[in-house]
N, C-alpha and C positions, 0 to 999 in steps of 0.2 A: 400446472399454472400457479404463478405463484403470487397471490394477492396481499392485500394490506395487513392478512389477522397472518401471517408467512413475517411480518416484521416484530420480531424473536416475543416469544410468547414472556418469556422471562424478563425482557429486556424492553417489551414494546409498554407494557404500562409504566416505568420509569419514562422512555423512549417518548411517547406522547402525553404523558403528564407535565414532563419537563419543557416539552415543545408549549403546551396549552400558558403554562406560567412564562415562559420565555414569551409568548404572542402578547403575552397583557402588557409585559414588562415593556414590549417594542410599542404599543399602542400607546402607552403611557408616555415615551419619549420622543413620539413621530408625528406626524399629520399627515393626513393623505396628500400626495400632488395638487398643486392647484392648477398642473397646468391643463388646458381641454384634449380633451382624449379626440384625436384623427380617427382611429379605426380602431378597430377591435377585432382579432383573428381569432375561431375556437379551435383547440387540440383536444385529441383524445388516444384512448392508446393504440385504437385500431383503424384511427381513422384516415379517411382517402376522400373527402369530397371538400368541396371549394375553401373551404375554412370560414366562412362568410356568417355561420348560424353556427349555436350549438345542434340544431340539428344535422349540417352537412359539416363536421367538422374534418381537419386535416389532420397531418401530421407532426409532431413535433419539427422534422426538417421541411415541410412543406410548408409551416408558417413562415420560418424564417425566409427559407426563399421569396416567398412573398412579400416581406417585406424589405425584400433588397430591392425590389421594384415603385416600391412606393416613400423611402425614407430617406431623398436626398432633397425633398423641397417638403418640409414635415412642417404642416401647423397648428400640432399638436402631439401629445403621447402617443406610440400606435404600442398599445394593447395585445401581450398573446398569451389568451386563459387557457391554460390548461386544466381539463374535466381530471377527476378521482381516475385511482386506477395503477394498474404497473407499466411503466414506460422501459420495456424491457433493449437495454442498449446496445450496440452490436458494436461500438465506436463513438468515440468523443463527440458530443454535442458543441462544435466549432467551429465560435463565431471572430470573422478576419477582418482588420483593416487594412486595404492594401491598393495597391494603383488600380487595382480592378474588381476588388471586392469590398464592401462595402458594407458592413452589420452595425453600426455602429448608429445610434439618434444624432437628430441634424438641428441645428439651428433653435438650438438650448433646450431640446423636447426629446423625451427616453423612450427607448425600446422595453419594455414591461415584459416578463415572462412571469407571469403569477397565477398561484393554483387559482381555481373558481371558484365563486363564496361557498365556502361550507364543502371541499373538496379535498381531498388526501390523494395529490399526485404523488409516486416513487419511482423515481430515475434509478432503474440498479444497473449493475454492472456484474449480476452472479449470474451462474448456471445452477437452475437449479436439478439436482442429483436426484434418480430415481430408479425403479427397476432394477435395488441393491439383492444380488443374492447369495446365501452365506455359501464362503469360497474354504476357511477352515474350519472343521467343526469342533477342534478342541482348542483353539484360542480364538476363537468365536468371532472370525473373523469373514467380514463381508465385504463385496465391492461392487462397482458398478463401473461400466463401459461409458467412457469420456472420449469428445470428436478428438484427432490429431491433431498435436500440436495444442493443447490443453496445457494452460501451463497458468498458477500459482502456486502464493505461499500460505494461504487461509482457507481453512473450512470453518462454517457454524451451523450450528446441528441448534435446531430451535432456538437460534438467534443466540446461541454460548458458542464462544470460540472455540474449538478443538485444536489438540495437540499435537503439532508433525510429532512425528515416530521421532523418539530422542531414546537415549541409554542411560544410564546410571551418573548420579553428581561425581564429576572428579575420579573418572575411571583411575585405575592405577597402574594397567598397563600401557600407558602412553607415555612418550618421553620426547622431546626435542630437538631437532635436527637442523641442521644447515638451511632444507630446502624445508621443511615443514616437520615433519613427527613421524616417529616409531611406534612400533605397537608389538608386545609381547604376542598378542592373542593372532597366532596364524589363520582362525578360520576370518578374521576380519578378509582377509586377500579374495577370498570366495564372493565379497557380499556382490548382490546387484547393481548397478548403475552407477559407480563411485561418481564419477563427475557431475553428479545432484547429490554428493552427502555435502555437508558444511561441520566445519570444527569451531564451535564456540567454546571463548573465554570472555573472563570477570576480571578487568583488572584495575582495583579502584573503583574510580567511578565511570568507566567506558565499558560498553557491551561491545565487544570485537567476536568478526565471526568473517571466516572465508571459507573457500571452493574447494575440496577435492581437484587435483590435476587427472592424477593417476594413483591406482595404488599395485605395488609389485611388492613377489618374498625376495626379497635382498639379502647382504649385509648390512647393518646400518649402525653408522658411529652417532651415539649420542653426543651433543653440546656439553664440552666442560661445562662445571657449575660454576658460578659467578663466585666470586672470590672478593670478599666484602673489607671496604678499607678501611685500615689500621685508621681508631682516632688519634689524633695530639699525643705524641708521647708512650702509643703503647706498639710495642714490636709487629714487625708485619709477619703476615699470616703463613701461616707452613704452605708452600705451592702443594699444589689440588696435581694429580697426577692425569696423563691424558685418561682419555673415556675410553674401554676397549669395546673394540666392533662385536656387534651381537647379529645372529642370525634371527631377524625380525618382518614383521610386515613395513614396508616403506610406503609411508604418503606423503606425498609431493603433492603442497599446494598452488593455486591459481595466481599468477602474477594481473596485473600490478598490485591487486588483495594484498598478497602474503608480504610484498614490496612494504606496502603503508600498514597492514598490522600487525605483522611476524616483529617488526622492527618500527615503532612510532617514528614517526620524520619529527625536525627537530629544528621548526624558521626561526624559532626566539618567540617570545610574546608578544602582540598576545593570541598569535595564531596558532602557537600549540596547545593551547589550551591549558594552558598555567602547569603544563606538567608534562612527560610522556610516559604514556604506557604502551606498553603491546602484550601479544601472545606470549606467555612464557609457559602455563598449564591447560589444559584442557578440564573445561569444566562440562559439556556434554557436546558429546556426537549427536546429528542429527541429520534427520531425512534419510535414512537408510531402511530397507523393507525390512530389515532384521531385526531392525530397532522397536519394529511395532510389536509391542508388547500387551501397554495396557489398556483399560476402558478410558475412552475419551481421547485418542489417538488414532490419526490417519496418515494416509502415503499416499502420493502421487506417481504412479509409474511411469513416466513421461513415455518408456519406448513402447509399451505396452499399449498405453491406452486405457488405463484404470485407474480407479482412485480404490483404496482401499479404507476399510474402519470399525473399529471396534468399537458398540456400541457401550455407554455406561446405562449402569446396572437398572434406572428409569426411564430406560429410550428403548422405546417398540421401533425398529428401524423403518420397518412401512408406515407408521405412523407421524414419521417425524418430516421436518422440512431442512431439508438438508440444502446446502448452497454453498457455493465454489466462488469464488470471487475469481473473476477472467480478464474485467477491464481494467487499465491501470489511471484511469479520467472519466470522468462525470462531462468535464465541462472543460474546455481550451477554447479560451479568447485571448485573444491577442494580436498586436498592433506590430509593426515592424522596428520602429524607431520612436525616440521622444519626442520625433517630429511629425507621425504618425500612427496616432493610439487609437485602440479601440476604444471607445468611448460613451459615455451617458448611455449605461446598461443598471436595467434592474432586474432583480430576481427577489421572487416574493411566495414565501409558504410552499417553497419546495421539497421532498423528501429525497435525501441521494443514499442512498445503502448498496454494498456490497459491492468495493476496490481492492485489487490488487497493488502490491508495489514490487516488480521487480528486479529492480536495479541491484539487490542484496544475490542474486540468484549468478551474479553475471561474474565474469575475472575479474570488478571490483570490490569483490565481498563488502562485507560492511567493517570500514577502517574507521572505527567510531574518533571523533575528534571531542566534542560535548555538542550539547544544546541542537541535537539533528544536522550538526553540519559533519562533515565526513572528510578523509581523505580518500583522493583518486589520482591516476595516473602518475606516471615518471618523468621527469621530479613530479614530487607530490604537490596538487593544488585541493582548494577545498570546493565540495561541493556540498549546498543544501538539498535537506527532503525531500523529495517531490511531493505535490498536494494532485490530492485525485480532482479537486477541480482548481485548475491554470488559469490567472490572468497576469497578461505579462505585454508592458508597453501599454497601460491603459490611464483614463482617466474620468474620474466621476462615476465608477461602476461600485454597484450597492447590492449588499445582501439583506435580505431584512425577515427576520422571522421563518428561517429554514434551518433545517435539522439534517445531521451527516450524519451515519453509522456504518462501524465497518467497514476500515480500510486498512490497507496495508501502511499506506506514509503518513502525512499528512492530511491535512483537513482543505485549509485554503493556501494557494499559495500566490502572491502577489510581486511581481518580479517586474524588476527595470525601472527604478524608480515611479511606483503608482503614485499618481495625484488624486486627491480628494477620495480615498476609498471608503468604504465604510459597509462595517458588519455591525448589525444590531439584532437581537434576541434571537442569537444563534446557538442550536446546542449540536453536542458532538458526546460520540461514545461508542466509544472502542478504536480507537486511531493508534496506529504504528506496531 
């Protein structure tokens, strides 16, 4: 089970100290609603009775339902406290505006979702990992059995990030190809799973990183090398002779990935990002079982059904609190059109931890553009971060004095032109 003192031992006295200073800071610049509070629904994490009392409280989805039955002639705030505790999520918390669904405050008076006085709700979105037993005993290596179809990019081992299985900086057996890279080192062809390994490069200032297709022992012609032009006046370069074919490991990367970061697209500014880069070196392989090496490193065996991990050298593994981030949202609100927003929403003294971001995982690796915006598809268009919690088509929704940790993307993300939004003594840590 995984409770409040589970939010990272390391991490959690920054984590709610930061939160305590941020509540004052929000107290200092807010006033409570003056509008009169309609009703009031209790949540809790286990609860199943009418929502009516904090003694018969309901559900997190059960209040909401309840209050789609009462919030289209509202004469006041209707209120929904949620008690202390872990609100373990199975699926986004999602609230719609639409010709038949209705989550949204009416007639200038809000939907409230705020913890209980003096209450520490946490909305997570991990699994938490257990029943790890050691699987090699001389690289000291453990794992644990994960349901099917388990699938992220982050582990935290006592609330500290862990390291997918990555290999050395700037191997040197890899080289450049047409479709992706070559690799001197034959037992690479052997490894597990290829199409969950990712090839990351550094180039500048873009983190580019794509998919594994396939990996086969081939022939494989390396890329001539770039042949760098004569300044003003001085004689051009001796031609570069072609590459001859080597008998190598071939990997073929994932399109439309390899498409936008094998090769930077190239609209003009200022949507290429005042420059392009792409893949030209490999700076580390990663996600590969092989790769797990060292302490503070894990692996996901998607076919298998396991996570893998090497403890570091102060982690008792029975001891520790281990956690998989699974969900890739906290929260998705949203409205259809800017003719139809979700609307006059509040969220007050919430705790969300432990988000996935997938989309790096998929045939658009991550074709880094700057600033979290990406490219994807062919032709290349851009797409931004995703936020583990969504609101998109809204207006007048407020966050006020909650706290995000651990997630794969973003923190919040506000899409479709939002009107009057507003975060106030918000903290975040460990995002992207």
């Amino acid at each position: 089970m995984l409770t409040a003192t589970h939010l990272p031992p390391r991490s959690r006295r920054s984590f709610f100290s930061h939160c305590a200073a941020l509540c004052l800071v929000a107290l200092a610049v807010t006033t409570a609603s003056a509008n009169p509070v309609q009703t009031v629904l209790y949540v809790a994490p286990a609860g199943s009775g009418t929502g009516l009392s904090a003694a018969s409280p309901t559900s997190l989805t059960g209040a909401r339902d309840q209050v789609r039955t009462i919030n289209t002639t509202m004469t006041g705030d209707i209120v929904v406290q949620l008690a202390g505790g872990l609100y373990n999520l199975t699926e986004p918390f999602e609230l719609i505006e639409n010709d038949s669904i209705h989550d949204s405050g009416n007639n200038g008076f809000n939907i409230i979702y705020q913890a209980a006085p003096g209450a520490r709700p946490i909305l997570s979105g991990g699994l938490v990992l257990q029943d790890w037993k050691l699987f090699d005993k001389e690289k000291n290596i453990y794992r644990t059995a994960v349901p099917a179809g388990t699938q992220s990019r982050q582990l935290y081992v006592n609330g500290v990030r862990a390291q997918r299985a990555r290999g050395e900086l700037k191997p040197k057996d890899w080289f450049r190809t047409k479709s992706g890279w070559g690799c001197m080192d034959l037992s690479v062809a052997k490894w597990r799973n290829p199409a969950d390994i990712e090839i990351v490069s550094r180039s500048s200032w873009k983190h580019l990183r794509c998919g594994v297709a396939t990996i086969t022992l081939d022939t494989v012609t390396p890329l001539p090398k770039p042949v760098k032009k004569p300044k003003p006046g001085e004689p051009a370069p001796a031609p570069i002779p072609d590459p001859t074919p080597v008998s190598a490991v071939r990997v073929d990367m994932k399109t439309p990935g390899w498409l936008n970061a094998g090769k930077s697209p190239n609209p003009g500014r200022p949507l290429h990002g005042s420059g392009t880069q792409q893949m030209n070196t490999v700076e580390w392989v990663e996600n590969a079982y092989e790769l797990l090496t060292q302490p503070g490193q894990w692996y996901l065996d998607r076919s298998e059904n396991f996570v893998y991990y090497i403890p570091r050298a102060d982690e008792v593994i029975a001891q520790s609190n281990i956690v998989l981030p699974v969900l890739e949202k906290f929260i998705y609100a949203h409205g259809t059109s800017s003719q139809q927003r979700i609307r006059n929403l509040q969220f007050k003294g919430l705790t969300f931890a432990y988000a996935t971001w997938l989309f790096p995982s998929g045939d658009q690796g991550y074709a880094d553009n700057q600033t979290g915006v990406l490219w994807v598809n062919t032709p290349a268009a851009v797409k931004k971060t995703d936020g583990a919690i969504s609101i998109q088509h809204s207006a007048n929704v407020r966050f006020e004095r909650n706290v995000i940790a651990h997630v794969g993307g973003c923190a919040i993300d506000f899409g479709y032109a939002p009107q009057q939004a507003a975060i106030i003594g918000f903290f975040t840590e460990c995002c992207g």
